[in-house]
BAFI-3210 file (N, C-alpha, C; in Angstrom, 3 decimals, decimal comma, padded with zeros to 6 digits):
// residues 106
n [1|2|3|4|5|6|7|8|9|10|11|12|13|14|15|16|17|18|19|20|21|22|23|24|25|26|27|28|29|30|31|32|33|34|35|36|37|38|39|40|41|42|43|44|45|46|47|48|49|50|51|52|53|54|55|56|57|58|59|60|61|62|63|64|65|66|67|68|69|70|71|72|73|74|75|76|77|78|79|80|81|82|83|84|85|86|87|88|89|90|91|92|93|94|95|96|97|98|99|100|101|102|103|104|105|106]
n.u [-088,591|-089,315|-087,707|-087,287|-085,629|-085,008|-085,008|-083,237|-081,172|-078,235|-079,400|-078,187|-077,077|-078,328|-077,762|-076,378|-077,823|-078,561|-080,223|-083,026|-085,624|-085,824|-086,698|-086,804|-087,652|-088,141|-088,379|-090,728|-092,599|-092,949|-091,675|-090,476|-092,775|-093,947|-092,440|-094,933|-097,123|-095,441|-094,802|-097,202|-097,805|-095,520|-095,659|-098,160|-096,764|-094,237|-091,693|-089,912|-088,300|-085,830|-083,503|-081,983|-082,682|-082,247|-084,333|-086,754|-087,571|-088,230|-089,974|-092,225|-094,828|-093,874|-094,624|-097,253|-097,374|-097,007|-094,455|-090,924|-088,106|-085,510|-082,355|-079,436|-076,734|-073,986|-070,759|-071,627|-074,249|-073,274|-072,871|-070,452|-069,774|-071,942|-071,993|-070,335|-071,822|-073,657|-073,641|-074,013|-076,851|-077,539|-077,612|-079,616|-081,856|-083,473|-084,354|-085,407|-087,944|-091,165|-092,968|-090,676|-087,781|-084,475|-081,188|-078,452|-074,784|-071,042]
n.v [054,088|056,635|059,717|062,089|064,649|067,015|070,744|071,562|070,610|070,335|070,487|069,760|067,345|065,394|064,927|062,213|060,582|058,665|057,431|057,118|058,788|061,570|064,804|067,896|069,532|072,314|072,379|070,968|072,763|073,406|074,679|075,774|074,528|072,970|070,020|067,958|068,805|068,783|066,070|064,638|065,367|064,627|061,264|061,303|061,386|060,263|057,862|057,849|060,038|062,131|063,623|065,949|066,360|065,363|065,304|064,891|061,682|062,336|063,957|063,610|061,384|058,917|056,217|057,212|058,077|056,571|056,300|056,155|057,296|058,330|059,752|061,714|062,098|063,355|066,128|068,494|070,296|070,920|070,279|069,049|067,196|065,520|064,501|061,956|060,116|059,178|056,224|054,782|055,651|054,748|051,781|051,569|051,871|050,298|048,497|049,984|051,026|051,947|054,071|054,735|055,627|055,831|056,171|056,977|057,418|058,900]
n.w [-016,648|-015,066|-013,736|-011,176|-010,456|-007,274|-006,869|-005,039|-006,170|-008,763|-012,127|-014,162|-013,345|-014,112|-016,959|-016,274|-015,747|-018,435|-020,360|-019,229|-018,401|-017,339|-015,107|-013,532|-010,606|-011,538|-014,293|-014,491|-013,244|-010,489|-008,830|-005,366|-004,187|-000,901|000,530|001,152|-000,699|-002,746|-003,181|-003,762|-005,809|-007,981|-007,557|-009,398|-011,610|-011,740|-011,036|-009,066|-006,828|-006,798|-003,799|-001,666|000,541|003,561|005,761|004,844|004,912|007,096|007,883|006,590|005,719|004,471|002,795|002,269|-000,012|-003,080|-004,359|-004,631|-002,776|-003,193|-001,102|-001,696|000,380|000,473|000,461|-000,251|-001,847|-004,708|-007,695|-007,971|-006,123|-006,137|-008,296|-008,242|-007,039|-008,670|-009,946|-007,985|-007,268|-009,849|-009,652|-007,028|-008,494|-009,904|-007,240|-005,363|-003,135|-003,152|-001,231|000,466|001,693|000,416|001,129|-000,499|-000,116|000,234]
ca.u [-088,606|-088,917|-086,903|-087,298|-084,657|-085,437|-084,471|-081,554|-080,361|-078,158|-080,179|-076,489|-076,632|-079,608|-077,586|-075,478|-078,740|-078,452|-081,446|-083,806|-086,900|-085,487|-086,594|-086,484|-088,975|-088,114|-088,829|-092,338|-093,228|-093,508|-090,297|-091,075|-093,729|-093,861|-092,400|-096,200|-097,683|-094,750|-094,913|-098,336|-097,968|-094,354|-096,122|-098,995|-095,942|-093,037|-091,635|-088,497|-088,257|-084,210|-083,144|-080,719|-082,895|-082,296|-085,146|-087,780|-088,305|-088,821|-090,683|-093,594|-095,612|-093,722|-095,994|-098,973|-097,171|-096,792|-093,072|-090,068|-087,319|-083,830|-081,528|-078,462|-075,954|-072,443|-070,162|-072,273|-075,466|-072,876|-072,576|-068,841|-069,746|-073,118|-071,680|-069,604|-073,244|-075,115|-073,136|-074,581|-078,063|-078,338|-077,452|-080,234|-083,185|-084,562|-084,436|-085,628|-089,115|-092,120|-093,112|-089,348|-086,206|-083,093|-080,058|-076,981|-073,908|-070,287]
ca.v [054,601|058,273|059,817|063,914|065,729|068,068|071,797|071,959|069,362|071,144|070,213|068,976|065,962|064,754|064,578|061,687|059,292|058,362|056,119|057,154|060,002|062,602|065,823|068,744|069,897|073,460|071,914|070,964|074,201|072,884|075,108|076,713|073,668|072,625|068,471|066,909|068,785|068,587|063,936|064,058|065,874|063,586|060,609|061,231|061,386|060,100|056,504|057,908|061,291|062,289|065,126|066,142|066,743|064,312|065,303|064,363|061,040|062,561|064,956|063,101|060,248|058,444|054,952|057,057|058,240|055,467|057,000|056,314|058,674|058,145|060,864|061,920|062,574|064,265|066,830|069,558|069,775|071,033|069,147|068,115|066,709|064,510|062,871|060,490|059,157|058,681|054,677|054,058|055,533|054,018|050,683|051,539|052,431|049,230|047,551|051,293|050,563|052,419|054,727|053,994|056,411|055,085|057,041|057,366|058,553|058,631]
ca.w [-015,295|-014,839|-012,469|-010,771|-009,351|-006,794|-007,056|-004,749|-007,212|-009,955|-013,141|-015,136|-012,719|-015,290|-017,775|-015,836|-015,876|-019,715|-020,931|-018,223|-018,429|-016,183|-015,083|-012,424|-010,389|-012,441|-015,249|-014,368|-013,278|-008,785|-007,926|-003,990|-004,107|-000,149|000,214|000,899|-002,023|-004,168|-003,372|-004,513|-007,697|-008,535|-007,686|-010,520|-013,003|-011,821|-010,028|-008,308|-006,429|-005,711|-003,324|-000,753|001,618|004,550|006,832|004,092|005,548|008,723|007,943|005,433|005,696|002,905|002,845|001,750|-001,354|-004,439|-004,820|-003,887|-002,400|-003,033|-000,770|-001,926|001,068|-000,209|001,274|-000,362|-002,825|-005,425|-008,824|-007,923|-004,778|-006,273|-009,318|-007,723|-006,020|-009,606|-010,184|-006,853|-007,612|-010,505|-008,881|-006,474|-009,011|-009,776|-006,234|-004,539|-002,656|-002,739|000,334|001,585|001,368|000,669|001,536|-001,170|000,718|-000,054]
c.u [-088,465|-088,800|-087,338|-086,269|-085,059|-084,667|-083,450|-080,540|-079,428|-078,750|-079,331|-076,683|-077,885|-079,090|-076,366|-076,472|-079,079|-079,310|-082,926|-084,851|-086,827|-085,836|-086,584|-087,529|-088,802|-088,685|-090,444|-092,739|-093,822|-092,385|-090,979|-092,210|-093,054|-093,538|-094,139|-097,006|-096,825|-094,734|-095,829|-098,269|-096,883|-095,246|-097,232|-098,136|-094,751|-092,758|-090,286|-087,892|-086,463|-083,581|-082,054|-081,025|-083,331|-083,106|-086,686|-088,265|-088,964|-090,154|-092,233|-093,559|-095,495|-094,791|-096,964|-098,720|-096,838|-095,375|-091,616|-089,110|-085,854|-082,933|-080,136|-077,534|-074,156|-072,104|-071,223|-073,381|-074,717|-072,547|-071,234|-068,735|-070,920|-072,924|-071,333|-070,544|-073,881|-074,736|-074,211|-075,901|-078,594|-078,512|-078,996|-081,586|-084,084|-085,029|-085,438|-087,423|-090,056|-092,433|-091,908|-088,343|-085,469|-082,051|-078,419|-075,877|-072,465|-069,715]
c.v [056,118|058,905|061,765|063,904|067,102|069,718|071,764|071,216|070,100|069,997|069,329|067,780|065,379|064,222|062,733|060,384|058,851|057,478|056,035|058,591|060,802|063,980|066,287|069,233|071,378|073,197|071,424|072,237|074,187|073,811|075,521|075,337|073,194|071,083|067,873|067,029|068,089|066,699|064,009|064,190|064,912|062,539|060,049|061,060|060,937|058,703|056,951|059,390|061,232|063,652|064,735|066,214|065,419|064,184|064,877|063,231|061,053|063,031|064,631|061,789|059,505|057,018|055,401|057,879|056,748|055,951|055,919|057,299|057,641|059,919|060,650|062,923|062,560|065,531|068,510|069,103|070,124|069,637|067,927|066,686|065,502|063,278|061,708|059,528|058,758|057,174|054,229|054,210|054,964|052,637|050,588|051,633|051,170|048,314|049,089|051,252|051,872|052,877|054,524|055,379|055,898|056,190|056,711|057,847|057,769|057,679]
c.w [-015,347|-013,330|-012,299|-009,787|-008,797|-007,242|-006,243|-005,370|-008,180|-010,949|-014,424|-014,601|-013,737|-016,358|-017,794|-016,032|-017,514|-019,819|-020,032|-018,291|-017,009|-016,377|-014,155|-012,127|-011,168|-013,470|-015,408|-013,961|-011,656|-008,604|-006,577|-003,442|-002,530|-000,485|000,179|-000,547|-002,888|-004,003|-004,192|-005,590|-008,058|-008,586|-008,875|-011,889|-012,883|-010,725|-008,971|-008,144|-006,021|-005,293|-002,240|000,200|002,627|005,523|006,005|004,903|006,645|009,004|007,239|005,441|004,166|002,458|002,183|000,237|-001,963|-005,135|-004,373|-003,823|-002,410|-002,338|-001,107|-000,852|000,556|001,042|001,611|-001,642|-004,278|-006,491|-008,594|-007,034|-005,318|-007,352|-009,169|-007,175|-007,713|-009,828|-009,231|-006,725|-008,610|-010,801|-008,138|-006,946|-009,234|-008,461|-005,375|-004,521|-002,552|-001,538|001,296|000,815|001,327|000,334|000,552|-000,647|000,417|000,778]
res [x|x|x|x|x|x|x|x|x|x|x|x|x|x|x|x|x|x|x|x|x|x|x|x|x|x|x|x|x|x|x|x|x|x|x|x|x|x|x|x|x|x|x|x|x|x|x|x|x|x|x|x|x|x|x|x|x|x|x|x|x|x|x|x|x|x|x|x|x|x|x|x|x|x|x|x|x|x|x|x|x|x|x|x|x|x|x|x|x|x|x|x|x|x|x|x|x|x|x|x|x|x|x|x|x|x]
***
């Protein structure tokens, strides 16, 4: 399963998914990348988009991506604040639906 963490993500929380093909949209070389572009391009390489940003589903026609979106809601986007969510995301990775968001929150 390969997983992307968005940029407001810190890039350390990667190292929390152990056994799993993780990277950052930095790391591909999409940083600034608008959400619709940046689905399409994940989607060609990746099964499981995860960000912070809670207006994503709102905002993009998730259905017509082949993705899914896991959001990560915490106090703040800081590392301290997200770890305590990775048990529960990585609870959520194999059941986590295509063209669907599912919402992580303490």
């Amino acid at each position: 399963m390969r997983l992307l963490l968005d940029e407001c993500i810190d890039r350390r929380l990667a190292r929390d998914f152990a056994g799993y093909d993780i990277k950052t949209v930095s790391e591909m070389g999409w940083a600034g990348t608008k959400n619709g572009q940046l689905l399409a391009l994940v989607e060609a390489s990746f099964d499981i988009f995860i960000t912070v940003d809670r207006n994503l589903a709102f905002q993009q026609n998730l259905p017509q991506f082949d993705i899914a979106v896991i959001v990560l809601q915490a106090h703040s986007n800081r590392l301290a604040d997200l770890k305590p969510l990775v048990p529960r995301v990585i609870v959520a990775l194999p059941i986590a639906q295509k063209g669907t968001a599912t919402t992580i929150a303490l």
